[in-house]
N, C-alpha and C positions, 0 to 999 in steps of 0.2 A: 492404551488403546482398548476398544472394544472386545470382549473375547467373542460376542454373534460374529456369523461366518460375513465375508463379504456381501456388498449389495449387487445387484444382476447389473448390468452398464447400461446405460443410457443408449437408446437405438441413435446409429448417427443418419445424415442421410446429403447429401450431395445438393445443393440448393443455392443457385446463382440469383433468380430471379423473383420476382412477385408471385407471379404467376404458377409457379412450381411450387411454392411456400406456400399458397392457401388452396393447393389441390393435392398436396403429398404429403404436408406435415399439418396442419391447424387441423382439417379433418378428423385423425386421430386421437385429438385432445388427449395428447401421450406429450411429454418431454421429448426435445429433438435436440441431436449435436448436429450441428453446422460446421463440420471443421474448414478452415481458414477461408471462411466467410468473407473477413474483414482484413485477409493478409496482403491488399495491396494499398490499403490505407497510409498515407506519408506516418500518420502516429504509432503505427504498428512499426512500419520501419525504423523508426527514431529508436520506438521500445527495444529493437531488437539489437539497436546499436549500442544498446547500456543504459543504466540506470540515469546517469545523467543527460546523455542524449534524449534522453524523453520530459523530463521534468523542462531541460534546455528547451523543446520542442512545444510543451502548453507555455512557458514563460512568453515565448517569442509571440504567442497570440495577445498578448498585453490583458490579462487581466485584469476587471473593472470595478471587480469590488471586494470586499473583503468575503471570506469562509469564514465556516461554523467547525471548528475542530472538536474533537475528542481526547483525552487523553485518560489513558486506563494504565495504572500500576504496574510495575514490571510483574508482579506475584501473581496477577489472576491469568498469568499464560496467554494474553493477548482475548480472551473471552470476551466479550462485550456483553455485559448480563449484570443480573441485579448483584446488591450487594446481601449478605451473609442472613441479614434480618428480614427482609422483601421491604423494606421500607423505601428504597431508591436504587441509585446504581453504582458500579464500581468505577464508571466514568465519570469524567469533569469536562463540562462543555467550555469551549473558549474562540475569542474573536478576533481575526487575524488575518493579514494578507497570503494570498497563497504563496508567494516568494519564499516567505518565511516560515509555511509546512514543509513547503519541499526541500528548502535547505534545511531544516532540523531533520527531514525527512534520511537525507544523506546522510547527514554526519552521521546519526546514531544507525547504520545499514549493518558494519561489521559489528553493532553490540550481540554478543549470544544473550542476553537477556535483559532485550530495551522496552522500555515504557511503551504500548499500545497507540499508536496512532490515526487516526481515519476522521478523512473529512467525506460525508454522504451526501448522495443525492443534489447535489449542485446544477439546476439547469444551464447547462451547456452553451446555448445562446445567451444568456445574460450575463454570463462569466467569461468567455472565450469566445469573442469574436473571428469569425475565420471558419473554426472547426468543423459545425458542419458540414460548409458547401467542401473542404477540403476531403472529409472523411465521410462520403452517405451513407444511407443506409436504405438500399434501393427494396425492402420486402416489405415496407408498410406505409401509410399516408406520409404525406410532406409534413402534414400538418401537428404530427407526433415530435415532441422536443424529447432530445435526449438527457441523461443528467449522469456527470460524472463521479465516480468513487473510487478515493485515493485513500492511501494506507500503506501500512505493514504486513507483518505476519498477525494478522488478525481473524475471530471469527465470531461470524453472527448464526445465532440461533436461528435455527428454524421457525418460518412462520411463513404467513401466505399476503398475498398480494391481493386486491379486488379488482385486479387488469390482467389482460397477458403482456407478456413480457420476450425481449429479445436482449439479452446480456451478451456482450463482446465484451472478452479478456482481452485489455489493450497492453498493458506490461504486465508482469511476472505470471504464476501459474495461478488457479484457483479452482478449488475443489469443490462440487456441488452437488450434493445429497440434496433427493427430491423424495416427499411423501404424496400418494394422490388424496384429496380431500376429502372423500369416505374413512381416512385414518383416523380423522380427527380427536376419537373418543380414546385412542389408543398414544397421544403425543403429549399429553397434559400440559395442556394449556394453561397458561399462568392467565393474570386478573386482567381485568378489561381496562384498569382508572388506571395500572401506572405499565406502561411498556415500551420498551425500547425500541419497535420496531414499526409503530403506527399499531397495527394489529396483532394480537396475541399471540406473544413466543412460546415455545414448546419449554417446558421445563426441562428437561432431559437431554445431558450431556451427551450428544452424540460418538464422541470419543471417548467416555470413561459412562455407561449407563447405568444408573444404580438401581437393577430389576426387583431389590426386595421391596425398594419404593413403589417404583415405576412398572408393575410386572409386564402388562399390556402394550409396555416398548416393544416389546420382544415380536409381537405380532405386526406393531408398524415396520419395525426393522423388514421385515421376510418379503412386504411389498415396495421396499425402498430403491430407490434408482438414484446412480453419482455418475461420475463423469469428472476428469480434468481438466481443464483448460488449457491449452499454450496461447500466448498473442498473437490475434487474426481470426481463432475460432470463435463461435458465438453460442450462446445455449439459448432452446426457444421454452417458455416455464408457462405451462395454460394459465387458464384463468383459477385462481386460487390453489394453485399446487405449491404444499409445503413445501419451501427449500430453506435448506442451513449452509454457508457459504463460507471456507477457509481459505482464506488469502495465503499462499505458501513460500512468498519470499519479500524478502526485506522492503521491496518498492514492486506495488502492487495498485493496478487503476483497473478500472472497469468502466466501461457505457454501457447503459442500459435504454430501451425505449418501454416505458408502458403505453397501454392501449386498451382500449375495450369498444366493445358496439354497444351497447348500456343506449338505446333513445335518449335522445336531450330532452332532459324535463322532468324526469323522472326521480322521484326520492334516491336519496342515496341508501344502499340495499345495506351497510353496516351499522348506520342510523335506526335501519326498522329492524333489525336486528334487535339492536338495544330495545327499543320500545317493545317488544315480545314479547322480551324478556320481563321489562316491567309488568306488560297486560297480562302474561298467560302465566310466568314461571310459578306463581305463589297462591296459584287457583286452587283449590280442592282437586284430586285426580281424578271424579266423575265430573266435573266443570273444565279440567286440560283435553281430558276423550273427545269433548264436543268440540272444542277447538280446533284440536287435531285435522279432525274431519273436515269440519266449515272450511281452513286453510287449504288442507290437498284439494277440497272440491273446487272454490272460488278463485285460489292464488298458484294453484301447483295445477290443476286442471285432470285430476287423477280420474274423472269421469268424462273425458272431454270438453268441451266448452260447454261452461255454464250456463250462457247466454244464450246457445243453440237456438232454445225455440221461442224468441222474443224476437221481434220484426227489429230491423236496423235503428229507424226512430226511436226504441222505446231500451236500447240497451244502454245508454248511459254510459256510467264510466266501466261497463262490462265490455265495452264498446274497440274497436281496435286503437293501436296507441298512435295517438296523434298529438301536438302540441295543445289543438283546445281540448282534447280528451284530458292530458294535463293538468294544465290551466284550471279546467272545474275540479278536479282532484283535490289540488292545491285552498278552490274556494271553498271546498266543503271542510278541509282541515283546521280552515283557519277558523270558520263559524264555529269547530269544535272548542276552540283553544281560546274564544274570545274571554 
């Protein structure tokens, strides 16, 4: 384990409704625990009736198609992370009905040291019919599908989402260490081309951290926030806040919903990211200075609107975001690329 002292706890907060969830917690743009949110859910109960009772409980919603498994080596500790060289991973992906996770899932429950299992991110409505309307989630749109994630004692590295997020622990416990996204410089980030988690995982073993490497861990640790989970509570994770996640018993599921307010139409923001990186990273540093600046004035508005003293007609795509403001976005990009 870590020898850095504890992390501070996650504020919890009392939250039945919509209405209270986007006037008590999303405001804060803080991590929120929700405890037993979700504790009258039939799936929560099932979970609470035992490991089988629950797996017997998605079975019974007849699953439609096959999962994406995982399987990681009993030696790397259930870690989900690269392999020794960075050249790939310590997992092996496989295709399989979920019947047959979940009973492998069982048998091997009393191994003290069984091979790494987890199938992710599963949307919910196209695997498990039923589950929704049985199990809601009455604090964000209809229109948000949930996606389930099944496992062991497993753990994923820290890294960040481009949504917010509402995570219900549906069976066993799970553990959530959150970083806020100003850490970033301090979490080292592994490479952009191969990662296990969509977007870039932290390098740095949060249970054993090697600070002659990593010294600057030390400072993300001191603003870091965790929280446990039992089945029914939920954790609410803003938009882009680091989290690292340990699954803590043998049959372990979670729901999660992401979500954002992002306008429709708009580039996707880890897209332009990359392309930044192209334009700006490799500029001379009195040719980044200027950039710097252009960017906060035009795209960050560190001078207020840029556009201020241009008549409506003549702002262009300075202009408020709309679908045709879009739309011309999109034509002028494309003239560039022609």
């Amino acid at each position: 384990m870590t020898a850095l002292p504890p992390p501070q706890p996650i504020e919890e907060f009392d939250v039945i409704d919509r209405a209270s969830f986007d006037t008590k917690v999303r405001p804060g743009e803080r991590p929120a625990v929700l405890r037993g949110l979700a504790k009258d859910w039939p799936a929560v109960q099932a979970a609470k009736a035992g490991d089988r009772a629950i797996c017997d409980y998605l079975l019974g919603l007849g699953p439609t198609r096959p999962v994406t498994g995982l399987m990681a080596p009993p030696e790397v500790g259930g870690r989900f992370f690269y392999n020794d060289a960075l050249t790939g991973f310590n997992f092996t992906k496989h295709t399989g009905r979920l019947e047959a996770f979940l009973g492998e899932l069982l048998r091997i429950a009393d191994n003290p040291a069984p091979s790494g299992m987890a199938v992710q991110s599963e949307v919910i409505p196209e695997l498990l019919p039923g589950f929704v309307e049985a199990n809601p989630m009455p604090l964000i749109p209809d229109f948000v599908e949930p996606r389930i994630w099944l496992g062991n004692r497993i753990r994923v590295a820290p890294h960040y989402d481009l949504m917010e997020n509402i995570a219900v622990c549906l069976a066993g416990r799970r553990r959530f260490t959150l970083f806020p996204p100003e850490q970033v410089a301090n979490l080292y980030a592994g490479p952009f081309e191969l990662t296990p988690a969509g977007t870039p995982v932290s390098m740095v073993d949060p249970l054993d951290p090697d600070l002659d490497r990593y010294p600057r861990y030390a400072e993300a640790w001191s603003h870091a926030q965790q929280a446990t989970l039992e089945p029914g509570d939920a954790l609410y994770i803003p938009y882009t806040w680091w989290h690292g996640v340990e699954a803590l018993e043998p049959v372990s599921i979670l729901v999660n919903y992401w979500w954002n307010e992002t306008p429709k139409g708009t580039a996707g923001q880890y897209d332009a990211l990359l392309h930044a990186i192209f334009a700006y990273r490799h500029l001379p540093e009195r040719e980044r200075k200027v950039w710097r600046m252009i960017l906060d004035h035009y795209v960050f508005e560190a001078n207020g609107d840029p556009a201020a003293h241009l008549p409506d007609h003549a702002k262009g795509i300075m202009g408020p975001a709309s679908t045709k403001l879009f739309e011309r976005m999109r034509q002028m990009l494309g003239q560039i690329y022609r």
